[in-house]
C-alpha positions, 0 to 999 in steps of 0.5 A: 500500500505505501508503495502505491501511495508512493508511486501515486505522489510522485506520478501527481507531483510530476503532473503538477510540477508540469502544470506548473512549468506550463503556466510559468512559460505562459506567463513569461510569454505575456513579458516577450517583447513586441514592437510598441509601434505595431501594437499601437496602430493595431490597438488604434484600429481596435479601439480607437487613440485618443489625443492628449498633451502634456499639461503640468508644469515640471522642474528641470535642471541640466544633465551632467554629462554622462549622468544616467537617470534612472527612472522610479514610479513609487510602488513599481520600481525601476520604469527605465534607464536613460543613456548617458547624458550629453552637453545641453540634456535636461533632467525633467521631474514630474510634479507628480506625488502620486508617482514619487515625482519621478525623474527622466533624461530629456534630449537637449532638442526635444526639451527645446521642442517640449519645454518653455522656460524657465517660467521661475526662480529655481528652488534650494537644489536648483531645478527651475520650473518649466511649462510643457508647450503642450505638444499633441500626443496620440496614446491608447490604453493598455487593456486588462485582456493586452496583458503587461508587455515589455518593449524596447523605448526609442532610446534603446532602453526595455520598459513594462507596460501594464494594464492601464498604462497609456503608450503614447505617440509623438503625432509628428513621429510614429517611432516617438512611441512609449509608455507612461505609467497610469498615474503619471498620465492621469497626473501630468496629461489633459486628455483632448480626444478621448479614444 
């Protein structure tokens, strides 16, 4: 009898353990990278994209060169990495609690194209604060059903989008396609067009 318990056990531990491989692999195939630019003309075909911009005053202050930001949303971790700093980049930080006010590296052409400024004295650390110009960006929702994803960002670095998350799209530029976590964009974007 406790031969065939046992032979019993191990013929179910294999089973489950089995189960539990194939479950792993189906998850981890929800974290494959795809092309944020495909998934974002298939989601607009779909459901439609809305149209936003960016609204929130930031603060900013010059990038040291060859300074890498690490971007941190509070409660998610690490979001993305920038390349290293080069004369004239800006780092930018949201005016966002909700998000631990997070950091990014800002290109020293798209800050000029994005940010007017400084609109004010800077503060005891010196980030002065900047108005975005309100530049129109495409975005669609990432759906419970899409799943979490990674991706890899115009500037080379992988991002997770998640359930609720908008992907943007610069108008003028389909390449200019990421993510923005779903507190931030609810913080820091006014939504023009709904999708």
């Amino acid at each position: 009898m406790t031969r065939n318990v046992s032979f019993a056990f191990r013929r179910l531990s294999k089973w489950f353990f089995l189960c539990v491989a194939m479950f792993c692999q189906n998850a981890s195939h929800a974290q494959e990278a795809v092309d944020v630019v495909e998934y974002f003309v298939r989601s607009q075909d779909a459901r439609g994209a809305g149209l936003a911009r960016k609204s929130k005053p930031v603060d900013a202050r010059p990038a040291k060169p060859g300074e890498v930001v690490v971007t941190i949303i509070k409660g998610e971790g690490k979001e993305t990495q920038s390349p290293p700093a080069k004369s004239g980049d800006m780092v930018v930080r949201n005016r966002c609690p909700e998000t631990g006010n997070e950091q990014f590296l800002v290109p020293a052409a798209s800050f000029v194209q994005r940010y007017e400024g400084p609109i004010g004295s800077p503060d005891s650390d010196g980030w002065l604060p900047y108005r975005p110009r309100g530049a129109e960006m495409r975005f669609v929702v990432v759906t419970e059903h899409d799943g979490s994803f990674n991706f890899i960002a115009p500037w080379g670095e992988r991002m997770v989008a998640r359930p609720g998350d908008s992907i943007v799209q610069d108008v003028n530029n389909p390449k200019d396609t990421y993510r923005i976590a779903k507190a931030a964009f609810a913080c820091t974007y006014e939504i023009l067009r709904e999708p």
